[in-house]
C-alpha positions in Angstrom: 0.0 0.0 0.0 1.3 3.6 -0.7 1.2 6.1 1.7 1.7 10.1 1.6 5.2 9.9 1.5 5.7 7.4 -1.6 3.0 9.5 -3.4 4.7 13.0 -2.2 7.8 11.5 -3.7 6.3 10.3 -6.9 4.8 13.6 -7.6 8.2 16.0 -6.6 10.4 13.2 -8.9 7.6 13.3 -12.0 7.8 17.5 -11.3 11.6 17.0 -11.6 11.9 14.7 -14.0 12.6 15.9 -17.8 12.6 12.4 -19.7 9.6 12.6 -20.7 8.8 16.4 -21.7 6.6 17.4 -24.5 7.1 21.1 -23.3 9.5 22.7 -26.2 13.0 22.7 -25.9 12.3 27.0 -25.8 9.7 26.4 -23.1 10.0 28.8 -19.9 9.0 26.0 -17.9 11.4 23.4 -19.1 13.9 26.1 -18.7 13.2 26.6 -14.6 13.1 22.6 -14.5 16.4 21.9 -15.9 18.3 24.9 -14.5 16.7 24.0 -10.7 16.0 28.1 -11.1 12.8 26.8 -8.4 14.4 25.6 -5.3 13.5 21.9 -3.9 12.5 22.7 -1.2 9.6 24.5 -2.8 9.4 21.8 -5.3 8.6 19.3 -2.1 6.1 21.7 -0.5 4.3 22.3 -4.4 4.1 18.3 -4.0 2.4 17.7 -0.5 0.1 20.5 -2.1 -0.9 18.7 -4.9 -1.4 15.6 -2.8 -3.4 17.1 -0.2 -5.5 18.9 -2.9 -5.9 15.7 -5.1 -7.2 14.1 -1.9 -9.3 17.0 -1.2 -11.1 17.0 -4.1 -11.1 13.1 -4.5 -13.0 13.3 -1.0 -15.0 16.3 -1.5 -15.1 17.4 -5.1 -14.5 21.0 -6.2 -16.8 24.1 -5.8 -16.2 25.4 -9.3 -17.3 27.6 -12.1 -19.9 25.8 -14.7 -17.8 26.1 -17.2 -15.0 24.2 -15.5 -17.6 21.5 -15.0 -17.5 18.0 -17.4 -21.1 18.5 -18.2 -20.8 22.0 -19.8 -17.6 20.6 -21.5 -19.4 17.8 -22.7 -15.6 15.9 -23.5 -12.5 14.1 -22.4 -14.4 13.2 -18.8 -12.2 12.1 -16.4 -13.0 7.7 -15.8 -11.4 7.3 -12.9 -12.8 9.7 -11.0 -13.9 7.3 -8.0 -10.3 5.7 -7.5 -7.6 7.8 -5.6 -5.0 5.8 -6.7 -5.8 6.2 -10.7 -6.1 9.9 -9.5 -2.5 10.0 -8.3 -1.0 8.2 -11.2 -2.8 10.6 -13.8 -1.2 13.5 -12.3 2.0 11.7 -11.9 1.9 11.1 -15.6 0.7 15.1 -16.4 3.4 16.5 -14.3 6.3 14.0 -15.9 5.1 15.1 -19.6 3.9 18.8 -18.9 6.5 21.1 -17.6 3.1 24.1 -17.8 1.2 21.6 -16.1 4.3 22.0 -13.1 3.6 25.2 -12.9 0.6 25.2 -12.6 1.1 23.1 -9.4 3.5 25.5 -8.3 0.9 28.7 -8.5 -2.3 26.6 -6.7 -5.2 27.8 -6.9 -7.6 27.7 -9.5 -4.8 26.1 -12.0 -3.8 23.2 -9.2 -7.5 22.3 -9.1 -7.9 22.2 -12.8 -4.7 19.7 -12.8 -5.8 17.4 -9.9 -9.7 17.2 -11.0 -8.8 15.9 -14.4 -5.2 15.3 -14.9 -5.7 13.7 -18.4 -7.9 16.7 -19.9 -5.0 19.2 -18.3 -2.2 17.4 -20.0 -4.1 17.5 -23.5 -4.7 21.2 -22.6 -0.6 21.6 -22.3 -0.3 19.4 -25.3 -2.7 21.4 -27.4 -1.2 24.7 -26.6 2.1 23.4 -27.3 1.1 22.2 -30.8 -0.6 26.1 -31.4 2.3 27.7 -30.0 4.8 25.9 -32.5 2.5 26.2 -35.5 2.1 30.3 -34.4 6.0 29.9 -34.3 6.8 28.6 -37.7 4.1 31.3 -39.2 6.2 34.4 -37.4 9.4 33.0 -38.7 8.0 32.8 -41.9 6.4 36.0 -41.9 9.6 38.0 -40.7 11.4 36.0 -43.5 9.1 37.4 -46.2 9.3 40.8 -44.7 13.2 40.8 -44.8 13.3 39.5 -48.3 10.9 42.1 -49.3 12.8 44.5 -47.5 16.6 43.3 -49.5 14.7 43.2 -52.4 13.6 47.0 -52.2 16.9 48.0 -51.0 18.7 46.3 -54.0 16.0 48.2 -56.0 17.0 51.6 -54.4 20.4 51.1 -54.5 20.4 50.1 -58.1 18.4 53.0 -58.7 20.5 55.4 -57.1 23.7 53.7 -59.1 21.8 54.6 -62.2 21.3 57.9 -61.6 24.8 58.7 -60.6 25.9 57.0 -64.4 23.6 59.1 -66.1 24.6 62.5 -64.2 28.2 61.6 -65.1 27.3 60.7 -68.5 25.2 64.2 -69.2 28.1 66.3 -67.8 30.6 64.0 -70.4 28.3 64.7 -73.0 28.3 68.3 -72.1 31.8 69.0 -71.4 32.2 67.5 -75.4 
């Protein structure tokens, strides 16, 4: 059987863990993980939070907005909502894969609630935003690439211009000095 301490550890080691990532590798929230930028200490304390709230709302439920609620969502309804343990190991599994989702734990609140009510709708959330974020990526880069090309182009155009118009003011004071 697995008590507070094994899951306390489980969630702080998924929180810490970078394996299994699907933040990018320009992510802020990679970033903090990988550089320890977030002390352990507060790490561990973010962990016992998100136990204790994934048992409170396990126990209790969660006095939330209607439009946080599965039935006004009307998808990805979380199946294990009656088993603690299946609880536990979906957050486990968001945390090791989301570094947002870490975050998230770290701020409490309305996001930690989000997390630890459905763990598997917050990690498609992350996943989702991630996808948008490098598609809205690859658009800028190409739009700034257009923009400079357009911008050499008109240059080159100026310049060749202005080269021009040097050669014929040279060549009307040769034909005039004749």
């Amino acid at each position: 059987m697995y008590f507070r301490d094994n899951w306390v550890a489980d969630i702080y080691t998924a929180m810490i863990s970078t394996d299994k990532a699907t933040d990018g590798p320009t992510s802020c929230y990679l970033r903090r993980i990988k550089t320890m930028s977030i002390s352990p200490a507060d790490l561990e304390a973010a962990a016992h939070h998100v136990f204790d709230t994934a048992i409170t709302v396990h126990e209790k439920g969660w006095c939330r907005p209607l439009m946080y609620h599965s039935e006004a969502r009307g998808q990805l309804r979380f199946r294990c909502m009656n088993n603690i343990l299946d609880r536990l190991i979906a957050i486990c599994e968001c945390l090791a894969h989301s570094k947002a989702a870490v975050n998230d734990a770290i701020q409490g609140g309305v996001p930690l609630h989000r997390l630890v009510n459905n763990p598997r709708e917050r990690m498609k959330t992350k996943q989702w935003k991630n996808r948008s974020n490098a598609l809205r990526k690859r658009q800028l880069e190409a739009g700034i690439k257009a923009l400079k090309d357009d911008l050499e182009s008109k240059m080159r155009k100026t310049s060749e211009e202005a080269l021009r118009g040097v050669n014929d003011a040279s060549g009307d004071d040769e034909d005039y000095q004749e």
